[in-house]
C-alpha positions in Angstrom: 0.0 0.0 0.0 2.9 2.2 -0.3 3.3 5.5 2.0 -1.1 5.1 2.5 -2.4 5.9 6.1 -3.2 2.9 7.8 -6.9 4.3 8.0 -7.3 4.4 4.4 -6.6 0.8 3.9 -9.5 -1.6 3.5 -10.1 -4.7 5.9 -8.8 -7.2 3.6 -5.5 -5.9 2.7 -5.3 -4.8 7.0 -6.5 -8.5 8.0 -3.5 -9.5 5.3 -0.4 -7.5 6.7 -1.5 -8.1 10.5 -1.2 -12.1 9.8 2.1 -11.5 8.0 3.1 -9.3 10.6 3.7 -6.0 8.3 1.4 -4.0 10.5 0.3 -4.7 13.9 -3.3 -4.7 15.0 -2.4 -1.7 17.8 -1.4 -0.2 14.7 -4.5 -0.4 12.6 -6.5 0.2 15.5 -4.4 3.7 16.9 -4.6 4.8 13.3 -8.6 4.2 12.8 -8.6 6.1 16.5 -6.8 9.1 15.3 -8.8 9.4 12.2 -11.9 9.2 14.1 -10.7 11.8 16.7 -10.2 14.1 13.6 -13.6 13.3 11.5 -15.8 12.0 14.1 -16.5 15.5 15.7 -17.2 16.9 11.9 -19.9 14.6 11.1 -21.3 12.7 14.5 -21.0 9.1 13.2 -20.2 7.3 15.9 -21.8 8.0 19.5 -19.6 6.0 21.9 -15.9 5.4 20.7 -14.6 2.5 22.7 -10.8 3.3 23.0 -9.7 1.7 25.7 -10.9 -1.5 25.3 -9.8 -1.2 21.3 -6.6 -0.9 22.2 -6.5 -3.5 24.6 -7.9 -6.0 22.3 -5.7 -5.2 19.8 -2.6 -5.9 22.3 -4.2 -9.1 22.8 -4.4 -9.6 19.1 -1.0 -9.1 19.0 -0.2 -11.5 21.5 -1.9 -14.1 19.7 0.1 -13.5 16.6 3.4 -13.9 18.7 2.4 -17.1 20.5 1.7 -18.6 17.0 -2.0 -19.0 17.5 -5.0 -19.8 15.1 -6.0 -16.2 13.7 -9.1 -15.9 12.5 -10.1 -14.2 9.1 -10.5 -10.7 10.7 -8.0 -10.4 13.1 -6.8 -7.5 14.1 -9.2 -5.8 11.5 -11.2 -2.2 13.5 -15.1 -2.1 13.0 -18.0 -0.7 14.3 -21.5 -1.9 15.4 -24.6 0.3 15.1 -26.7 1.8 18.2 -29.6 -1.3 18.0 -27.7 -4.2 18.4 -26.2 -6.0 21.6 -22.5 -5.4 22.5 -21.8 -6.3 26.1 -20.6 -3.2 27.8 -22.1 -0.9 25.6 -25.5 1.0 25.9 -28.3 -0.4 23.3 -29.5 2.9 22.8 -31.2 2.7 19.4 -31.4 6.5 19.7 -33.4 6.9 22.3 -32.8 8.8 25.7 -34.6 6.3 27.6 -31.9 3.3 26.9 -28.9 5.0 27.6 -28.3 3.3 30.6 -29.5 0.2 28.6 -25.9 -1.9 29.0 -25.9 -5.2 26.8 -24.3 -8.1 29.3 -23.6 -10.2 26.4 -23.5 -9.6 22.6 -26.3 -10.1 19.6 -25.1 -12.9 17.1 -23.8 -10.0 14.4 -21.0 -8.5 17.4 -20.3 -12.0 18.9 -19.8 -13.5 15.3 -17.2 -10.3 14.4 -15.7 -11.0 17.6 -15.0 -14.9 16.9 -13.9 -13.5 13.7 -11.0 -11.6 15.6 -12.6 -7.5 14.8 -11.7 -4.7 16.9 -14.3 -2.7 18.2 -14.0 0.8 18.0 -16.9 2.2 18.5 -21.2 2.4 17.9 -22.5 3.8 15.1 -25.5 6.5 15.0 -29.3 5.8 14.1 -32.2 7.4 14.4 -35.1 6.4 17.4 -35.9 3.4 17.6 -34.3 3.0 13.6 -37.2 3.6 12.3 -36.4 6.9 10.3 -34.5 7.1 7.1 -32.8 10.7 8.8 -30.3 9.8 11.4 -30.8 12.5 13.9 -32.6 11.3 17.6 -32.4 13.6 20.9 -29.4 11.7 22.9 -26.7 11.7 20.1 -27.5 14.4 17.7 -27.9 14.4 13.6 -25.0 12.4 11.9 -24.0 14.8 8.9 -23.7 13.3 5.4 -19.6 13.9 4.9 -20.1 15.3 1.6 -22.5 17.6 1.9 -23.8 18.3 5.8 -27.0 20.0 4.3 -28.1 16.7 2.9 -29.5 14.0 4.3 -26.7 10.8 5.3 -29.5 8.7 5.0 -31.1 6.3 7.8 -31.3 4.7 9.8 -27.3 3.3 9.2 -26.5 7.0 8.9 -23.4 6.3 11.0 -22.1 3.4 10.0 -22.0 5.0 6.4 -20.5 7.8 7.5 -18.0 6.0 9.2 -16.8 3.9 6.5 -16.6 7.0 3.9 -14.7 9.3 6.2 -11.9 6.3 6.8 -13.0 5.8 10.2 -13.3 2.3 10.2 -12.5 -0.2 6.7 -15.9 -2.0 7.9 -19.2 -1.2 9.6 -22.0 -3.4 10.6 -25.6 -2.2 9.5 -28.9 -3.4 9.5 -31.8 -3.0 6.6 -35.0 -3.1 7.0 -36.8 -0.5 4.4 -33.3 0.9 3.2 -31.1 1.3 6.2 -27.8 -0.3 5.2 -27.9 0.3 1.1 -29.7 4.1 1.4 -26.8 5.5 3.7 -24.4 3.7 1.4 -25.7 5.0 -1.6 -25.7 8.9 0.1 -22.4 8.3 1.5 -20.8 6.9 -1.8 -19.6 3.2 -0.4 -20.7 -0.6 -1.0 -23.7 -1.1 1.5 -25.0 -4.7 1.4 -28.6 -5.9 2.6 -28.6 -9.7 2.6 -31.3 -12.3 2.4 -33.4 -12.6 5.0 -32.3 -15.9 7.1 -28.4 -15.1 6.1 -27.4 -13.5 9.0 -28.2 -14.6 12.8 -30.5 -11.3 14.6 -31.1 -11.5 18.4 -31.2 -8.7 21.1 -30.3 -10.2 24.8 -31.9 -6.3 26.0 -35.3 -7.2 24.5 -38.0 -7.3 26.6 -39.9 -9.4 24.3 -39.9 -11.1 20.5 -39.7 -8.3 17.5 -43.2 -8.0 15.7 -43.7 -9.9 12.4 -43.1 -7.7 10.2 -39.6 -7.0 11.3 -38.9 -10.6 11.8 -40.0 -11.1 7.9 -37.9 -8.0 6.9 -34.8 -7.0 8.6 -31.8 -8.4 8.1 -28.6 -7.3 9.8 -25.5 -6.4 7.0 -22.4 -4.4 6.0 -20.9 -1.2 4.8 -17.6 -1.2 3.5 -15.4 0.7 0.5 -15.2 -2.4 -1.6 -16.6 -5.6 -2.8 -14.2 -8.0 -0.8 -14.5 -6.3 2.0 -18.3 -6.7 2.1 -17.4 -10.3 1.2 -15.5 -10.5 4.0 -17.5 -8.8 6.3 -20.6 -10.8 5.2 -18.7 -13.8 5.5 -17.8 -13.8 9.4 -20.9 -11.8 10.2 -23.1 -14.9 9.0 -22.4 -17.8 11.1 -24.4 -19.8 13.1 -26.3 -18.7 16.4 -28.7 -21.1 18.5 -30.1 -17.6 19.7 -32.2 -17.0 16.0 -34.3 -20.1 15.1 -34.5 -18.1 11.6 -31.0 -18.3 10.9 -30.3 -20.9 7.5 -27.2 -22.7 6.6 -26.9 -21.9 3.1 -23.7 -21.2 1.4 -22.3 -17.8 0.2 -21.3 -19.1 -3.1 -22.7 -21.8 -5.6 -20.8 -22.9 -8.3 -22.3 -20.5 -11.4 -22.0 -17.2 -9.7 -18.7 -16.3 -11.6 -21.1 -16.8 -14.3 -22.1 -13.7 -16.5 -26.4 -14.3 -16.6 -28.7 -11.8 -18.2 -29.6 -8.6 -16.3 -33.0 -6.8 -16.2 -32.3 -3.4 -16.0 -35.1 -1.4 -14.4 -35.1 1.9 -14.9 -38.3 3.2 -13.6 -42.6 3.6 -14.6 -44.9 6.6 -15.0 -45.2 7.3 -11.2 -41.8 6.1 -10.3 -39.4 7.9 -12.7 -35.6 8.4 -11.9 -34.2 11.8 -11.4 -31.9 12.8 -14.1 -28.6 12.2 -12.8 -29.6 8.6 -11.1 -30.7 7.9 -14.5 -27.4 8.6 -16.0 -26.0 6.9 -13.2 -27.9 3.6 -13.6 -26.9 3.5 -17.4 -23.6 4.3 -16.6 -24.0 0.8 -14.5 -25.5 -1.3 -17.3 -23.2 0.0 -20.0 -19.9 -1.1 -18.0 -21.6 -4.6 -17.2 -22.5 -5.2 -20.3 -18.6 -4.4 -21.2 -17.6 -6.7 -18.5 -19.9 -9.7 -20.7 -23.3 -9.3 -19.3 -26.2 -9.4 -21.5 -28.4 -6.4 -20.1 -32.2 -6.0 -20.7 -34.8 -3.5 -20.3 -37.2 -5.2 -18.1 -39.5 -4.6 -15.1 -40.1 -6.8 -12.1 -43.3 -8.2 -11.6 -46.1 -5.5 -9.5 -43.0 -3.7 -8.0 -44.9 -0.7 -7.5 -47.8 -3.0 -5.4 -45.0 -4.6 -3.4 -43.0 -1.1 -2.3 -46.8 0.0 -0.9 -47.8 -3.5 0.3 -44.8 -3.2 2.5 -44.6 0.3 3.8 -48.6 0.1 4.6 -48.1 -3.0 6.6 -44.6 -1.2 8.6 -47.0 1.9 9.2 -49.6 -0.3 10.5 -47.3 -2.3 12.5 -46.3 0.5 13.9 -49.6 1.6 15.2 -50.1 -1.5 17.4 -50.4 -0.9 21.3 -47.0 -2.1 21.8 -45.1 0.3 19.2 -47.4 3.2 20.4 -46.2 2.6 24.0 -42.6 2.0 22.7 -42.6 4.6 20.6 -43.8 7.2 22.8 -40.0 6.6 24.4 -38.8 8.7 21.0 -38.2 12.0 20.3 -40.8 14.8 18.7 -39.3 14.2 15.1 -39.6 10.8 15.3 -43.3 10.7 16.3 -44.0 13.3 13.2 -42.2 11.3 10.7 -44.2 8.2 11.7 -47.2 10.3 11.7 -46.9 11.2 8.1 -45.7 8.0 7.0 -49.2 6.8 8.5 -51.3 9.6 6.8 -49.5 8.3 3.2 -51.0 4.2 3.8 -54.5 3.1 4.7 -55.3 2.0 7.7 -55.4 -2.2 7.9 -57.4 -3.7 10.4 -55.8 -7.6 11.6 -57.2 -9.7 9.5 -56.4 -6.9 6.5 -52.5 -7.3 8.2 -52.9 -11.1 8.0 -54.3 -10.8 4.7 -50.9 -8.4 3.6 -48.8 -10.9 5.4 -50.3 -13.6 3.6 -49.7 -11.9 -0.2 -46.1 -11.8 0.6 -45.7 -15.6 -0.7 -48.0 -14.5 -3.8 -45.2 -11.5 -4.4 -42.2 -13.6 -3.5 -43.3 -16.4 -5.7 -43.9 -14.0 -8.7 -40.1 -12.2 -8.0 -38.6 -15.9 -8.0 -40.3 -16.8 -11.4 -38.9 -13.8 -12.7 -35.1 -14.2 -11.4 -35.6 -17.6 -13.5 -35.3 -15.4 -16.7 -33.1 -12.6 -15.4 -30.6 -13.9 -12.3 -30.1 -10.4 -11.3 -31.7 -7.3 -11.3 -30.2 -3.5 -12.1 -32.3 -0.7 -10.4 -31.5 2.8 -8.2 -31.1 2.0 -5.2 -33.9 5.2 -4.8 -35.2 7.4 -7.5 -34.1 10.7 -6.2 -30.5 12.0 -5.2 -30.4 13.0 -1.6 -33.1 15.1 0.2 -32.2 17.8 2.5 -31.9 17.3 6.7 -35.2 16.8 8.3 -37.3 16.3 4.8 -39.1 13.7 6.2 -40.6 15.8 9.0 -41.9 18.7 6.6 -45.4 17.7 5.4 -47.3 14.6 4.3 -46.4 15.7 0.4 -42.8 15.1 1.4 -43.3 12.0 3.4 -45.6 10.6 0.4 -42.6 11.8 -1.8 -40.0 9.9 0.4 -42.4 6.5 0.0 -41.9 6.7 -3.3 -38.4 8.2 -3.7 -37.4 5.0 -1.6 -39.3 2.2 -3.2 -36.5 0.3 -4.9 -35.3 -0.6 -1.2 -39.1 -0.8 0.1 -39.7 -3.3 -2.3 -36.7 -5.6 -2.3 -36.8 -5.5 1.6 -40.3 -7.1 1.3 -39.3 -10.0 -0.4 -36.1 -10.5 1.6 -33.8 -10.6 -1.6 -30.3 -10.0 -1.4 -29.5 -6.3 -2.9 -26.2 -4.8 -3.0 -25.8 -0.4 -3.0 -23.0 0.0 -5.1 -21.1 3.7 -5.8 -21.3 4.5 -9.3 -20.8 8.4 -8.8 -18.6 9.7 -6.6 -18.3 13.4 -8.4 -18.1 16.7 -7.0 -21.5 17.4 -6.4 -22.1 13.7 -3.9 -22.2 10.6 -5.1 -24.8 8.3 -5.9 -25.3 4.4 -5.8 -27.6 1.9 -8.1 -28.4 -1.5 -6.7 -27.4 -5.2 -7.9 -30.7 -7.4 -6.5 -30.7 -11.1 -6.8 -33.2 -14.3 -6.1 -33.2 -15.5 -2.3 -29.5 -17.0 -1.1 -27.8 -15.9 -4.3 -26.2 -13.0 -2.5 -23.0 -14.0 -4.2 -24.0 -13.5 -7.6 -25.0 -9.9 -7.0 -21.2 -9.8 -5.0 -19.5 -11.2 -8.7 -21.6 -8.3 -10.9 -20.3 -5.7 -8.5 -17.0 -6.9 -8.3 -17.3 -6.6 -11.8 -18.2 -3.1 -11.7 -15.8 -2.3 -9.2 -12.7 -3.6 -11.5 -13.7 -0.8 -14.1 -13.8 1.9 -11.8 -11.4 1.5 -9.6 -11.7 1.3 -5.4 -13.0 3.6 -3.6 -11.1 6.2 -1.3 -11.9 7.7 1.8 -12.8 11.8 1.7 -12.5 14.2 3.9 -15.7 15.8 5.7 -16.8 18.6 2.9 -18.4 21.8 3.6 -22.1 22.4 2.0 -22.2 23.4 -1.4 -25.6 25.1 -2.9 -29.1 23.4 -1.9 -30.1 21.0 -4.3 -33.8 21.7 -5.7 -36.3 18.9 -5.0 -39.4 21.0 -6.5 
């Protein structure tokens, strides 16, 4: 890596040198300290920065290397872990004031696998209340600011864990996606931000006072936010193993024998009420011109009652979210929480339980017609949203903008619905922010949407981290 900063290298290249002994893991980790001590202050990423007990795990890291031990495939390797899952020590906050004295005593399945895996933790990453915004801002931590351009939105709820990984704070974050949390921060940010299938990756909060409702059980996945392809590889890789803890969890493999393959791609570039700004547009043919370079055989084509799905599954999130038990739990959050669920709520209909059982029960319908369709095309080009970034606190504005937001968003609504693996790759990374499109794949074949972006990612080169920006003009979203 020549005369590069420590900080700037990715995990995979760190993970190398600390096993050959090159660099030390109390060297990564001081580096990725430093950086975060000049960065973190700029753009609020990370909430608790765990520097003591970094360090001390890295001189334990070390020791391991000198006695000769088994190292594992992240040793040594600095990461953090987002505000709403389990990390024994560390308050579950989830953006909330009332859980800052929340202290995990053990860790959730994502932080214990990492840890087996030999990561570092440095430090939590920032998300809105209760995650449950797509602005990360909440009233214990403060707004996380996007690092290249603080009047627009970071994105949510991962906002931190983005921010992180494009300001070189860390090579790796982990991230969770339920409507867009992992691959719209990623996008806004301008890194790799990977949701995986549903059943991939082991979920479980010790802190929980009692089981997660349906709906998030059917939709969120935990995943990862890195600066390239192998590292989200790499970081999907460890992050998946086996817990008792989450009956849900499926031992599939990452890789089956024809991802390296080069299959047809539909390339989905919008309808009538869900048309592509200009410039994600250009983006998104920019994508399907280099894979089609790289041996792909791209076609225009639209996935089956994608519009129907994205609704279907923001109607039945709203509704979930009026239930006793949210409203109770909810009423924890902050004033800008509360609004932005209230507008969400005044853009769906009202579903009584048997219509929620009803929307629960057209999910296999919906799934079932998406599978048929990755029979013809194994993977699927589309923006990861249809807008560029809004400006801070859109979401809170009016029920036009929230209704806007719905639809902006879709591509992620959607695909989290039907618990496909989608990938948010960086396609522009120009002076005026960057912008991602997603690679989306049938259930379990995460790894062939990994192989088209790798693809990608051979064309245009890695990408770097940047320096916290000031705020150039507003952009217009009339």
């Amino acid at each position: 890596m020549g005369g590069t900063a420590l900080w700037q290298w990715d995990a995979t290249d760190l993970a190398s040198a600390i096993r050959e002994r090159r660099v030390s893991a109390r060297e990564a980790t001081a580096a990725c300290l430093d950086r975060i001590g000049i960065v973190n202050p700029a753009v609020n990423a990370l909430t608790e920065i765990c520097r003591e007990t970094a360090l001390a795990a890295a001189d334990e890291a070390n020791a391991r290397i000198a006695a000769g031990a088994h190292l594992p495939p992240l040793h040594g390797v600095p990461v953090t872990t987002k505000i709403n899952v389990d990390q024994a020590g560390s308050a579950t906050t989830n953006g909330v004031s009332a859980f800052t004295s929340l202290v995990a005593a053990e860790d959730s399945p994502p932080v214990t696998n990492w840890r087996k895996a030999g990561a570092i933790l440095l430090g939590r990453s920032n998300a809105p209340a209760f995650s449950c915004r797509w602005f990360t801002d909440n009233a214990p931590h403060g707004l996380t600011l996007n690092p290249w351009n603080p009047a627009l939105n970071v994105g949510g709820s991962s906002g931190g864990a983005a921010a992180a990984v494009a300001t070189g704070m860390v090579p790796l974050a982990h991230g969770n996606d339920l409507a867009g949390s992992a691959r719209l921060p990623a996008s806004a940010c301008g890194v790799y931000g990977l949701r995986p299938t549903t059943g991939r990756v082991p979920a479980y909060n010790p802190t929980g006072k009692a089981e997660r409702s349906l709906c998030l059980q059917l939709g969120s996945t935990q995943g990862v936010l890195a600066r390239s392809v192998r590292d989200i590889r790499l970081g999907l890789e460890t992050m998946s193993g086996r817990d008792p803890r989450d009956p849900a969890w499926v031992p599939v493999p990452l890789d089956f024998p024809d991802d390296a393959r080069r299959p047809r791609i539909a390339l989905f570039t919008g309808t009538a009420d869900h048309a592509a700004d200009a410039p994600i547009l250009a983006a998104l043919r920019r994508a399907a011109d280099a894979l089609a370079n790289a041996g792909y055989e791209v076609v225009e084509a639209a996935p089956p009652r994608f519009e129907e799905a994205a609704a279907l599954w923001m109607t039945l999130l709203s509704n979930d979210c009026r239930s006793p038990a949210a409203r109770a739990a909810f009423a924890l959050g902050d004033e800008a929480l509360l609004r932005s669920l209230d507008l969400t709520a005044a853009c769906v209909p009202p579903l009584s339980a048997e219509g929620m059982l009803d929307g629960l029960a057209a999910r296999a319908t919906f799934q079932r017609a998406w599978q048929m369709f990755f029979e013809d095309f194994p993977l699927l080009l589309m923006p990861t949203a249809w807008s560029v970034p809004f400006p801070v606190g859109y979401d809170v504005r009016g029920v036009e903008e929230a209704h806007r937001l719905l639809t902006a968003h879709s591509p992620c609504t959607a695909t989290a619905f039907l618990g496909v693996p989608a990938l948010s790759v960086p396609v522009h990374r120009g002076p005026d922010g960057p912008l991602g499109v997603q690679l989306v794949a049938s259930r379990f074949r995460d790894g062939l949407a990994l192989a088209a972006a790798a693809a990608l990612e051979q064309r245009w080169g890695p990408v770097t981290p940047i320096d916290p920006r000031p705020a150039p003009p507003p952009v217009d979203h009339q």
